[in-house]
N, C-alpha and C positions, 0 to 999 in steps of 0.2 A: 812577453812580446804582445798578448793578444790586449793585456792593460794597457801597456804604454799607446797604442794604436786607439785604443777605446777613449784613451785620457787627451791626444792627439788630437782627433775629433772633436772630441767636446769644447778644448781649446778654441778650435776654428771654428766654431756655431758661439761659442761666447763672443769671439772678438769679430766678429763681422755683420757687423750693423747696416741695415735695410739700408739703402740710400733717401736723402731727403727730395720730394718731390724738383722736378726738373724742368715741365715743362713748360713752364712760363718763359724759361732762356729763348726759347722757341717762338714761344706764342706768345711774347705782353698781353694780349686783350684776353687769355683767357678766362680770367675773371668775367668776363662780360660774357662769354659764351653761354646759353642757355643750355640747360640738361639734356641732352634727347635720347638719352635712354629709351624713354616711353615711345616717342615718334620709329627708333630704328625696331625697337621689341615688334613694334606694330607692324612695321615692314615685312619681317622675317616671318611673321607668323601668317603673312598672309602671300605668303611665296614672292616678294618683289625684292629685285637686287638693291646694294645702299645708296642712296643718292650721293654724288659728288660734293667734297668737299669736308671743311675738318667738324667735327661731330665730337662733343664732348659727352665723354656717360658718365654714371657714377654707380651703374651694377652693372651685374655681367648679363649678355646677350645671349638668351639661354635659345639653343639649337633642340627642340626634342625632337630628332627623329624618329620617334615610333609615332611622332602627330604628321611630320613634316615630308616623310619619306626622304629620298636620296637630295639632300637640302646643297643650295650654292648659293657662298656668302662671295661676294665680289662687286667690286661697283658696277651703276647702272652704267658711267660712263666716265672720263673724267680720274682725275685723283680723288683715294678718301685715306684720312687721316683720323682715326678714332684715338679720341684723347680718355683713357683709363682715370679715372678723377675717385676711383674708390675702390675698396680691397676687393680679391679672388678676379679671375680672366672677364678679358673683355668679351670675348666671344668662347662659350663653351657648347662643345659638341657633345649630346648624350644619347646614346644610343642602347639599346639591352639584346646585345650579345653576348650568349652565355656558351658557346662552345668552342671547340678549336678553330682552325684555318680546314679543316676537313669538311668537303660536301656536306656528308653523311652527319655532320654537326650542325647544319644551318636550320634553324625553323625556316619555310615558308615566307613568312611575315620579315623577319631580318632582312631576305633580300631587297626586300622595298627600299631599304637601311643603306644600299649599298652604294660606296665610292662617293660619298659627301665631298665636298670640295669649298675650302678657303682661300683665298687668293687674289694676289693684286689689292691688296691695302699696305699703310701702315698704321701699327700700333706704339701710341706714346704715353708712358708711365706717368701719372702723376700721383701716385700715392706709394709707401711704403711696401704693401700687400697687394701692390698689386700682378697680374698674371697677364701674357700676352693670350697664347689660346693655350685650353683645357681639353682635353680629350679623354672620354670616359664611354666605354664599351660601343666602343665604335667599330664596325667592319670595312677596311679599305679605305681609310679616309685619306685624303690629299690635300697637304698644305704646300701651298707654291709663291713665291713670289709672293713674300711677307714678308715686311720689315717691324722687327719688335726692338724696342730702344726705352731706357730709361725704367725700366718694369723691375720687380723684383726678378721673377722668373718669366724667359721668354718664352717659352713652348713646355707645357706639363702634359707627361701621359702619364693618369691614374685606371686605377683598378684593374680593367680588363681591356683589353682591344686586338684586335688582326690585322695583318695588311696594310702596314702604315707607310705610307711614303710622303718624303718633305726633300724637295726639291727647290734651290735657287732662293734662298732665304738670306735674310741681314739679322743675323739675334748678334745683338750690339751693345754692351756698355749697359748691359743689366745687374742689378745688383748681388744678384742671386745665381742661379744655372741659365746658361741658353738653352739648353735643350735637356729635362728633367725628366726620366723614367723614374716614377716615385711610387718604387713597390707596386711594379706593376705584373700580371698575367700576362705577357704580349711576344708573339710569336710572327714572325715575320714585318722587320719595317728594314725600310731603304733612307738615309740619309747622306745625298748628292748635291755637289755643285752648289755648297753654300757658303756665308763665311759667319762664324762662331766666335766673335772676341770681344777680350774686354769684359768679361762677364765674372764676377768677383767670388762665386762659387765653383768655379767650373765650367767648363765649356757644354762638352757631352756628359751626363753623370744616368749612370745606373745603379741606381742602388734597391738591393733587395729583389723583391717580383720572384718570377720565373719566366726567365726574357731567356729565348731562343731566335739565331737568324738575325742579326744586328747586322748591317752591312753600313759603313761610313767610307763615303768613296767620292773623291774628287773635290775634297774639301778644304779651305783655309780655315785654321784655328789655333787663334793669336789670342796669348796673353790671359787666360781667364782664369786669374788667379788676381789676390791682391795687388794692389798697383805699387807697394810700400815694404817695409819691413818688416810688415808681421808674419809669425813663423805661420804655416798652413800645410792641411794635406793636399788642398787642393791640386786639379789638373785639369788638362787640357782637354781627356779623355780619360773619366774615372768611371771603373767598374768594381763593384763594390758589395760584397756579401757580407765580410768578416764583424758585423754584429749582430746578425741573425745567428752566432758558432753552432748551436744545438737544433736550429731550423732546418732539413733538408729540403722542406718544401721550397725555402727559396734558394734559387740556382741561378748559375747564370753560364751560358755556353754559346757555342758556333757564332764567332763574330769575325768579322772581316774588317779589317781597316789598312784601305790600300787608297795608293796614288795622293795623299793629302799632302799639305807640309801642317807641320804642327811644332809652334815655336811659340817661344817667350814668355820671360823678359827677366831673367834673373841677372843680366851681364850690364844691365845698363843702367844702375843706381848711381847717384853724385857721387863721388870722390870712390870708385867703388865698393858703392855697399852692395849687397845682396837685393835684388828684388825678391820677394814672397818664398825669401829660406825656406828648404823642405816641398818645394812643388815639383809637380812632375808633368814630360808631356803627356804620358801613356803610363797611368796605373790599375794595375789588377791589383786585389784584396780578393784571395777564395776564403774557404774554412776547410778545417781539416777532413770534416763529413764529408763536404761535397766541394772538393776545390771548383775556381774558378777554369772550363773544359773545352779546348777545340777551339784556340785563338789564332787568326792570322795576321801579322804587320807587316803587310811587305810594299817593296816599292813608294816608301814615303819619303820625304826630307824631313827631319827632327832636327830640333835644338834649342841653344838658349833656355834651359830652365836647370835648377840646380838637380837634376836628375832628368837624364831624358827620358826612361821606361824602368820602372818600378814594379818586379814583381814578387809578390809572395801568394803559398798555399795554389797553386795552378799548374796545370797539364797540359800538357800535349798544343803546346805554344810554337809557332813560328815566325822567327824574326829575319827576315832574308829579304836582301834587295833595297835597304836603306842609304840612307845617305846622312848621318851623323856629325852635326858639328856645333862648339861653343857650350859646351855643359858645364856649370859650376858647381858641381866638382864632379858629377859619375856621369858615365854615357850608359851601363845598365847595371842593377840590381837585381839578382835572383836570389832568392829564399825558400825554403820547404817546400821545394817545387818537384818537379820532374817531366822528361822528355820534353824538354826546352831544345828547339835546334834554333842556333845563332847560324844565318849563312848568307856568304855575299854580299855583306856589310862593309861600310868604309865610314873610320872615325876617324875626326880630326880635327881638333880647337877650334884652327883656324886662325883668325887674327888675335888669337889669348894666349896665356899659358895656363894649361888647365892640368890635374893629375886623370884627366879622364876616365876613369876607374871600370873596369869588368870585374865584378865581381859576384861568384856562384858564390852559396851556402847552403849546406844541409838539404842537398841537391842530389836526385839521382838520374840516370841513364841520361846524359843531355848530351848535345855533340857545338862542340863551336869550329866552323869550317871556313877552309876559304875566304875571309877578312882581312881588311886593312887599318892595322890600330896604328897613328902615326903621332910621335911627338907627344906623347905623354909623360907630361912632367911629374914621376910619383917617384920615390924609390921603394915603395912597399909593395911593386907589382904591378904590374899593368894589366894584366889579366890574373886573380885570386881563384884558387881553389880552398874553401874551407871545411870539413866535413864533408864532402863528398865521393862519389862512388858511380861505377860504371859511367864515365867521361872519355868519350870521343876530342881528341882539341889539337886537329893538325891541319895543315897547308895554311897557315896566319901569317901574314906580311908583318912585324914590327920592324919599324922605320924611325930614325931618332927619338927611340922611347930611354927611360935612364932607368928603369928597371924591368926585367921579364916578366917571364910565365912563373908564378909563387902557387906552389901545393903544400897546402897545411892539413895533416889529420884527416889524408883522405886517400882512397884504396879502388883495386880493380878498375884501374885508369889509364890508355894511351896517351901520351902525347909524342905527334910524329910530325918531321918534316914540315916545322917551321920555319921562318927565313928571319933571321937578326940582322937589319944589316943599319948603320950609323949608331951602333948600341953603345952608348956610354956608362952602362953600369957592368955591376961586379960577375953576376951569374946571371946566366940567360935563362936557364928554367934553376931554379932554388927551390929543394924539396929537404922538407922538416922529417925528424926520424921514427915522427908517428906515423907518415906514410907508409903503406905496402900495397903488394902486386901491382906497380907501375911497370907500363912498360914508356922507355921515351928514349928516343933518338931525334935530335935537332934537323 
């Protein structure tokens, strides 16, 4: 498993190529624009906001806050449109904080550092490599009201940072991630009230670090997978350890993703084909050391992707208060998990015929409560237990599904007081004779 997943990966970084520069669809004259890297460098270093107007660079817009103190990039008045014309962020923020979110951590001097602020621009890609903004040991920074388009990557936090909040953003039709936690130290950020699509990597990606405190709440996040038929791990929202296996230091825990919808596009290929086979809205990847720990999904609308939530090697997950519809082929995936509570959830096609699939694996103590699986065209089970142990999995509404509740080779499990009702298939729960210590009453 942990091969195929490593070989997976690799797949998807071989077959997904930078996009080629864009913005001239935008711009014709920008050929004619002159450089002003140097003019805007000069600006900033001299504490004046950007003058109005589109602004082409061709390096990145270095922020040192240890010269700058608590620095704000935003126009002087006016729209600005900084045109990216060369590799790494148009605007990078650097700062040298080297402790936690804790008082008792902060030098002195740091505070100076403190609550930097980007905002009210956009940024447009014209090179391969290139980045919208960089964020590198920064404390409390805020990016607001930025639009980043046509970039590789729209928003990177590297190395270290605190207190991040981004707020009311367009990361749009980038080639790469909207929004990239790339191996990073970062303990405390907020991402609100923006929209994430279209971005051919990924929408939110975490991969690596040791990130604590993830909160994504109140967000649109469409599509950020390939636009076509190549297979991908890609998702909407990937969190992601399981190639560090041997690394404890990098971790990934307490995250929140509530109130968003988070959809598409697997259902809507020509004649249909699959859009971006194997994507997911919402994937965890833990490792065995240190699963993926302390996840909440609740109160979102998911769909349209050939898996709506994909997990494997993770703990103590809850998925309650969703609203599920249009997956090709599974609405959720779990694997060498445990204390997964599924609750308050309602699946259903919708205008498709999907086999909607719930399926546990090599799973323990998890409970699936109070749900509505409706119309699931599978006969292999609508809800799968495979290898599993101490299972909670009763008060489930199945509603014109054509097959049940399926346990395979799995033990010390309730299933109680579920309700079958338009059921066209054979056996409502079907249990294999590797099963024992079941208890189940319909």
């Amino acid at each position: 498993m942990k091969i195929h997943v490593a070989l997976f990966l690799l797949f998807s970084l071989v077959n997904t190529s930078k996009a080629a520069p864009r913005a001239i669809d935008q711009f014709p004259d920008l050929a004619k624009l002159p450089d002003s890297s140097a003019e805007l460098q000069d600006a900033i270093d001299n504490r004046q906001l950007i003058p109005a107007g589109v602004h082409r660079i061709t390096k990145p817009l270095e922020v040192d806050l240890s010269v700058l103190k608590s620095a704000i990039i935003r126009p002087a008045s006016g729209a600005v449109t900084l045109i990216m014309d060369g590799p790494g962020p148009a605007i990078r923020l650097r700062g040298n904080h080297e402790g936690s979110a804790a008082p008792k951590s902060f030098k002195a001097a740091t505070w100076h550092q403190r609550m930097p602020v980007i905002s009210d621009l956009e940024i447009v890609g014209n090179h391969p490599e290139s980045v919208g903004i960089e964020l590198v040991g920064t404390v409390q920074p805020i990016v607001s009201k930025v639009a980043v388009r046509w970039c590789h990557h729209g928003i990177r936090i590297a190395v270290r940072n605190r207190n991040i909040a981004i707020s009311d953003c367009q990361l749009y039709e980038n080639s790469g991630v909207g929004l990239f936690l790339d191996d990073v130290n970062l303990h405390q950020i907020n991402v609100s009230n923006s929209h994430i699509s279209y971005n051919r990597e990924g929408g939110i990606v975490v991969r690596d670090g040791n990130v604590r405190n993830l909160q994504i709440t109140g967000c649109d996040i469409e599509a950020n997978m390939p636009g076509n038929s190549q297979k991908t791990e890609a998702a909407n929202i990937f969190i992601d350890v399981s190639t560090s296996e041997f690394d404890k230091s990098k971790s990934i825990a307490e995250v929140a993703i509530t109130g968003c919808t988070i959809q598409h596009s697997a259902n809507y290929g020509q004649n249909g084909q699959t859009i971006a086979p194997g994507g997911a809205n919402i994937r965890l990847r833990g490792k065995e050391i240190w699963p993926i720990d302390s996840v909440t999904i609740t109160g979102n609308v998911i769909s349209d992707t050939c898996t709506s939530i994909d997990i494997d090697r993770s703990m103590d997950v809850t998925i309650s208060g969703n609203t599920f519809f249009a997956p090709k082929p599974a609405n959720l995936l779990v694997s060498n998990s445990k204390r997964i509570l599924v609750n308050g959830n309602t699946f259903n096609p919708r205008q498709f015929e999907r086999p909607g699939t719930i399926q546990f694996e090599n799973s323990v103590d998890c409970v699936i409560s109070d749900c509505i699986l409706n119309d699931f065209k599978t006969k292999d089970g609508a809800l799968i237990l495979k290898n599993c142990e101490g299972f909670q999995v009763r008060g489930n509404v199945l509603t014109g599904c054509e097959s049940g509740i399926r346990v395979v080779d799995s033990r010390d499990s309730n299933i109680h007081d579920n309700l079958f009702r338009k059921f066209t298939g054979k056996e409502k729960i079907e249990v294999d004779s590797k099963s024992s210590d079941l208890s189940i009453r319909q």
